[in-house]
C-alpha positions as CSV (number, residue, x, y, z in Angstrom):
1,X,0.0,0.0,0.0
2,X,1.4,3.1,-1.2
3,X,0.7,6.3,0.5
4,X,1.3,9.8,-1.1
5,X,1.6,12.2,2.2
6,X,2.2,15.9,2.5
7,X,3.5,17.4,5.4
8,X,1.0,19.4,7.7
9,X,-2.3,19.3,7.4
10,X,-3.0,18.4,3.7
11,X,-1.7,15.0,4.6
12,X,-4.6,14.3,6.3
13,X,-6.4,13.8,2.8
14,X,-3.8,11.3,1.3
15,X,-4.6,8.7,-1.6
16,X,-3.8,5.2,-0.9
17,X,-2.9,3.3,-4.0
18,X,-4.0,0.0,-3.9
19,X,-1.8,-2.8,-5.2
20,X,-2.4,-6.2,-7.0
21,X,-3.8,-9.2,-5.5
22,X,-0.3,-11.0,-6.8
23,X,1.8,-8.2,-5.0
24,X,-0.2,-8.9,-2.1
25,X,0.4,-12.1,-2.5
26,X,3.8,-12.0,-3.0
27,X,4.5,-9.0,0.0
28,X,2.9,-12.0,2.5
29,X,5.0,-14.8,1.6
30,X,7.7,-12.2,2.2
31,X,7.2,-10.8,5.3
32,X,6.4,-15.0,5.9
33,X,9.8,-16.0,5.4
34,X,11.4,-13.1,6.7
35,X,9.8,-13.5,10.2
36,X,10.0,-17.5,9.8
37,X,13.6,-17.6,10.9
38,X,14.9,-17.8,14.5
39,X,16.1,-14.6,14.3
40,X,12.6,-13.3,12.4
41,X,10.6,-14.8,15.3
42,X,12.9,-13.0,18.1
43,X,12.4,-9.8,16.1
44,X,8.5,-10.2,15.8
45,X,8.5,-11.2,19.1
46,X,10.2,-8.0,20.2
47,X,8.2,-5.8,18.3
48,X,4.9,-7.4,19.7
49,X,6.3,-7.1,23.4
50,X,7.6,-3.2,22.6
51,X,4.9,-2.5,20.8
52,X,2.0,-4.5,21.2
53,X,1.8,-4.9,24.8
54,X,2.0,-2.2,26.4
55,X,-1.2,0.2,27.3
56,X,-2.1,2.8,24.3
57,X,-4.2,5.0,26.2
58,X,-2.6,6.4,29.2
59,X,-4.2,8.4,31.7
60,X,-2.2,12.1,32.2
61,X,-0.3,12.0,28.6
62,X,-1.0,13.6,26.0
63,X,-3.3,12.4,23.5
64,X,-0.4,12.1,20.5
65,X,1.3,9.1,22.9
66,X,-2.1,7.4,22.6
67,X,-2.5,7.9,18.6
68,X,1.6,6.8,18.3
69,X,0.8,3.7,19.9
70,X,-2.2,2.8,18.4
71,X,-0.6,2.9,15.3
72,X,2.5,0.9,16.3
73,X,-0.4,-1.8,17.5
74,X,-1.7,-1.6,13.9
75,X,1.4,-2.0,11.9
76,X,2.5,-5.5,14.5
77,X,-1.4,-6.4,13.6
78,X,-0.6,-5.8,9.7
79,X,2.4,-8.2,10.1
80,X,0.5,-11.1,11.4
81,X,-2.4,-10.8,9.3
82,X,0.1,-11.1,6.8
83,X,1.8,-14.0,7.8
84,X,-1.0,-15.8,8.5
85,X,-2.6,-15.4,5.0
86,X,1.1,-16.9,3.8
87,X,0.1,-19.7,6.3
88,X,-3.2,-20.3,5.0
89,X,-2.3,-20.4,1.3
90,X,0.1,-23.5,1.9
């Protein structure tokens, strides 16, 4: 998924570009193989603990902390759904 972003406010309206089914295919068998590995599944399993884990919405922060983490959930969420598609096409 390709994004086109401007800085500021006008990249609040930015196009997504949607991608082949085959890319998509492709981009999952990737990201499959690459978190497969002993090393991959340490890394993955970092990024859920760092990123996953931990509360998004704390009370007394600012509500930017909240919308970071959020999004760092989402992208560990993107990930797995990706790797499990991988799994179920086998």
């Amino acid at each position: 998924m390709n994004c086109r972003n401007a800085p500021g406010w006008e990249g609040l309206d930015a196009t997504v570009t949607p991608i082949s089914r085959d890319l998509q295919m492709d981009l999952d068998i990737l990201y499959k193989r690459c978190f497969a590995t002993e090393e991959g599944k340490k890394v993955l399993k970092h990024l859920v603990d760092r990123y996953d884990e931990p509360d998004a919405w704390v009370p007394g922060e600012p509500d930017a902390f909240g919308y970071a983490r959020s999004a760092q959930r989402r992208l560990i969420k993107e990930i797995q759904a990706r790797i499990k598609r991988a799994d179920e096409r086998e």
